[in-house]
N, C-alpha and C positions, 0 to 999 in steps of 0.2 A: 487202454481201452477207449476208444473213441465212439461217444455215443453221435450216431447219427439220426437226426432227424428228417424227416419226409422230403422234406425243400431241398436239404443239402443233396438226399440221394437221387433227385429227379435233375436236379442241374448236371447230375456227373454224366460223365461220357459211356457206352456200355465196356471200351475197356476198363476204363476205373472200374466198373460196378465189378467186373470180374473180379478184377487183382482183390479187391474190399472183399467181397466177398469170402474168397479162398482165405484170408487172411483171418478175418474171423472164424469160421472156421476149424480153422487148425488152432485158435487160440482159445475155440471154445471144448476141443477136444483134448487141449490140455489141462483146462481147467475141471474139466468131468474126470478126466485123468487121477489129478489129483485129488479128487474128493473119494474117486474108489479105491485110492490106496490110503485112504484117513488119511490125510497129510490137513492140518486147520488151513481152512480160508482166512483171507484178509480182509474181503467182501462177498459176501453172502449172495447180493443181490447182481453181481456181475454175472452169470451164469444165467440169469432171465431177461437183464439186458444184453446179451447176445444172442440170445435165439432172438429175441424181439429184432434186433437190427436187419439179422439174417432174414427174418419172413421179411420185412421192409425190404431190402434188396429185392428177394424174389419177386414179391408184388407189382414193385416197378418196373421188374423186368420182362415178367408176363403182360402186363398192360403196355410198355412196348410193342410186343411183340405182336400183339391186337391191331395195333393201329396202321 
């Protein structure tokens, strides 16, 4: 899990913010995954920092697309 920050994600290119995005993603829907089939986490708090990263992408990408 790669937390990204504001800076990092407004330097990236809008393909990178795709592929990043999708990536998360599908890695936060395995982790949801896992917690509905009771399987224990390792990190509790991964799961809110990927929604967090995911609005961050989006934000950028709409303010993009504003300008």
């Amino acid at each position: 899990m790669a937390i990204l920050k504001i800076k990092q994600i407004k330097g990236m290119k809008s393909e990178e913010l795709n592929k990043k995005l999708s990536e998360l993603r599908l890695e936060l829907m395995k982790e949801s995954g896992n917690v509905k089939m009771g399987r224990p986490i390792k990190n509790p708090g991964k799961i809110k920092e990927l929604r967090r990263t995911i609005a961050r992408i989006l934000t950028v990408k709409k303010e993009r697309g504003k300008e």
